[in-house]
C-alpha positions as CSV (number, residue, x, y, z in Angstrom):
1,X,0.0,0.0,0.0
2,X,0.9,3.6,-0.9
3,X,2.2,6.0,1.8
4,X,-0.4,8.2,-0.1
5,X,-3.0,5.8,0.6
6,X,-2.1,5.1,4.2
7,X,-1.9,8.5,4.7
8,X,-5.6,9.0,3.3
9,X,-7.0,6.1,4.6
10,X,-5.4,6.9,8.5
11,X,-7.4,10.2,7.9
12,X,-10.8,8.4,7.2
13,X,-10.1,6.7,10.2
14,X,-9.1,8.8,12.2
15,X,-12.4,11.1,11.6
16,X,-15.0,8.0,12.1
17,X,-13.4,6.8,15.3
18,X,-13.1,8.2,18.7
19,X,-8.9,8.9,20.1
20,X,-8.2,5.9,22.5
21,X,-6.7,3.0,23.0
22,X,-7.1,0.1,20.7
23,X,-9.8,-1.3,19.7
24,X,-11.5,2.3,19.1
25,X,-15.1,2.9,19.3
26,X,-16.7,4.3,16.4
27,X,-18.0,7.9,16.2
28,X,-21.9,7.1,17.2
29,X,-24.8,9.3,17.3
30,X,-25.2,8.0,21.0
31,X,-22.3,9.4,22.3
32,X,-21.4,6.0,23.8
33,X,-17.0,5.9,24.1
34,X,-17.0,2.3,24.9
35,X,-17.6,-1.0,23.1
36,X,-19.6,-2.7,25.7
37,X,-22.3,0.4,26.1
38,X,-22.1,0.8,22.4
39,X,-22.6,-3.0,21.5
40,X,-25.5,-3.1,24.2
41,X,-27.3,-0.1,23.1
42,X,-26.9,-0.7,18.8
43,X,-28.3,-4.5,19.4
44,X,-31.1,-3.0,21.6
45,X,-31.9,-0.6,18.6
46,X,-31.3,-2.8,15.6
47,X,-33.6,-5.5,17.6
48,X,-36.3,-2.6,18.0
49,X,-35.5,-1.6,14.2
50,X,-36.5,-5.7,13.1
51,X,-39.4,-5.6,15.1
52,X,-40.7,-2.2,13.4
53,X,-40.4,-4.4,10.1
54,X,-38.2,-4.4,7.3
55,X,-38.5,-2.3,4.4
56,X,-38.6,-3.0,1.1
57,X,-35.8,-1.9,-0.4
58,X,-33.7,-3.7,2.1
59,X,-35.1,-7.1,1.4
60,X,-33.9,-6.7,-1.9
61,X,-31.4,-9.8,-2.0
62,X,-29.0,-7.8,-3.8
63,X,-25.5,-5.7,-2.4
64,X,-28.0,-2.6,-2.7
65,X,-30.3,-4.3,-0.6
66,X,-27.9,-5.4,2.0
67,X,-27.0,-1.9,1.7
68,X,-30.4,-0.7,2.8
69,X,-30.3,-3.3,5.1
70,X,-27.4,-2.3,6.9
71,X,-29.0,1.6,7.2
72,X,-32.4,0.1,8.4
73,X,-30.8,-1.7,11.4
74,X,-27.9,0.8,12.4
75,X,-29.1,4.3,11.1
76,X,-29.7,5.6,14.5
77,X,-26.2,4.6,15.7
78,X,-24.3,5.6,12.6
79,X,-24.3,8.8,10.2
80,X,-22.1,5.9,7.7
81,X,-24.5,3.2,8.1
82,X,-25.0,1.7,4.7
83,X,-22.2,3.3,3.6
84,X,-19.4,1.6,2.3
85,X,-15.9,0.9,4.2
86,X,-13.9,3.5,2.7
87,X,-10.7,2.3,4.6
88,X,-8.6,-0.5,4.8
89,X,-9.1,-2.9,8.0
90,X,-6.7,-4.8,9.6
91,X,-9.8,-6.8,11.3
92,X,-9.6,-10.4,11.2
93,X,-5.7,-10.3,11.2
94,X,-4.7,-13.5,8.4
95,X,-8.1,-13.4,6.7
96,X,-8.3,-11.8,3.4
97,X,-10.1,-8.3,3.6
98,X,-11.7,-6.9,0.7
99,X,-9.8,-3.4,-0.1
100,X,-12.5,-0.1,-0.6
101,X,-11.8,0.4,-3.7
102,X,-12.6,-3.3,-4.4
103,X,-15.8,-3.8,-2.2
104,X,-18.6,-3.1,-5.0
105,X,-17.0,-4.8,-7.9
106,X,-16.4,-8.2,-5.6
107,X,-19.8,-8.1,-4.2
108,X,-21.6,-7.2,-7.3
109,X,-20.0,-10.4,-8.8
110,X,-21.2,-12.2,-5.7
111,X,-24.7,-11.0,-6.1
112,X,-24.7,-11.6,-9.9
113,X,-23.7,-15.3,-9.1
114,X,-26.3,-15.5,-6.4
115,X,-28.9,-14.2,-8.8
116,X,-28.0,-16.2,-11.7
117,X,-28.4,-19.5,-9.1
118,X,-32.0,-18.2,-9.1
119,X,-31.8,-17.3,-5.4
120,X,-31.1,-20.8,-4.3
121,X,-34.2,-21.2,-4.6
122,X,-35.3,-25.0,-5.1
123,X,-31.9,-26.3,-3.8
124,X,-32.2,-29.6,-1.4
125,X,-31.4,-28.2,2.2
126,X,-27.8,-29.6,2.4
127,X,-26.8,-27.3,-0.9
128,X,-28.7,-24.5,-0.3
129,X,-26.8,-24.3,3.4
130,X,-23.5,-24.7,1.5
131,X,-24.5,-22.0,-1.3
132,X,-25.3,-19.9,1.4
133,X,-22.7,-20.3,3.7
134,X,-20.6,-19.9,0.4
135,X,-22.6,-16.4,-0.3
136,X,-21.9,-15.3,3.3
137,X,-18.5,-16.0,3.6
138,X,-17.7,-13.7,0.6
139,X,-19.6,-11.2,1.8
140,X,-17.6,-11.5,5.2
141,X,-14.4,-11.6,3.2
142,X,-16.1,-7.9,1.3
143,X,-16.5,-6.5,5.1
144,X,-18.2,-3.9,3.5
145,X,-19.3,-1.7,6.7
146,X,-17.2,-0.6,9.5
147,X,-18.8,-1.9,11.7
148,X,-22.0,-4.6,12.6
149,X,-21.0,-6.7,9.7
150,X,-22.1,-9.8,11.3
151,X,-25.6,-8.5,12.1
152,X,-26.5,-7.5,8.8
153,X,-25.2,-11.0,7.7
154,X,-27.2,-13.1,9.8
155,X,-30.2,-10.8,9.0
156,X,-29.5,-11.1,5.4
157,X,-29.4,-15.4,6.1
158,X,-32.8,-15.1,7.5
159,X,-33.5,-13.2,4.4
160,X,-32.7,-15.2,1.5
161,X,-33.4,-18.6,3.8
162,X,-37.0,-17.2,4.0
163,X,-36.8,-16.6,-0.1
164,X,-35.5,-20.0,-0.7
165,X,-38.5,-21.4,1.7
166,X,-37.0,-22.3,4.3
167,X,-36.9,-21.1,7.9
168,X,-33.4,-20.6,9.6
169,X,-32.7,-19.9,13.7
170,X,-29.6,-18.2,14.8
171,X,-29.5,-18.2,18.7
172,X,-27.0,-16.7,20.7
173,X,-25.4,-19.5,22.3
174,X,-24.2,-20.0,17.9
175,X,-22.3,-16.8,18.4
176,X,-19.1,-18.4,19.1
177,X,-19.9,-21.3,15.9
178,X,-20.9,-18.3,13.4
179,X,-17.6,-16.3,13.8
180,X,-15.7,-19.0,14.0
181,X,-17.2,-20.4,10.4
């Protein structure tokens, strides 16, 4: 990487997180300076925000939509929220991370693939969990927001399990299994 683009990209950073210690918390419209209030309060809203209902435009199963999806659940928490990434992260340290400037091409591939697979619609269970959790992992790979990725995937699961006809449940005892898939 460029000194020109670390330079730009330390700037970016440096503006949508708060000075501290490592990890940093993200600038939030809460005010909240510390991951565990932060965490606590965004999943209290983005529950509230799935209960209101999803719109439209984010159940779209395309990168718009996940998009929209992303700004639905986190849009009081976030001025960026459905934005994308527009800085490289050293998150997931050994695991491939899409670069900014690559995020809309590689998903739009994704979501081309997904679409031209009709959905997964129609798939026996067994493949459409592996076409899924094929789908997911390269939009994991994208890490397209800065933050609350992980959400918006399993959201997005439900989504296009519910498309496909079937009915998927993520409990929270499966955190530990989902981010270690």
């Amino acid at each position: 990487m460029s000194q020109l683009r670390d330079k730009a990209e330390r700037e970016i950073y440096e503006r949508i997180m708060y000075p501290g210690d490592e990890p940093r918390v993200p600038v939030n419209k809460l005010g909240l300076r510390t991951w565990k209030e932060l965490e606590e309060v965004k999943n209290k809203i983005a529950t509230r925000r799935l209960k209101v209902g999803i719109p439209d435009r984010a159940r779209q199963l395309t990168y718009d939509g996940l998009k929209s999806l992303h700004h639905h659940l986190f849009q009081y928490a976030y001025s960026w929220a459905g934005q994308e990434r527009a800085y490289t992260t050293g998150r997931n340290a050994g695991v491939p991370i899409a670069t900014p400037e690559n995020i809309r091409s590689y998903l739009e591939a994704e979501f081309k693939k997904f679409e031209a697979a009709n959905q997964f619609k129609g798939l026996a269970p067994g493949q459409f969990a592996e076409k899924a959790a094929h789908l997911l992992n390269e939009i994991n790979a994208a890490h397209p927001f800065i933050e609350s990725n992980g959400r918006v995937q399993r959201v997005f699961l439900r989504l296009i399990s519910e498309n496909a006809g079937y009915e998927i449940s993520l409990k929270a005892s499966d955190k530990e299994l989902w981010n270690e898939a």
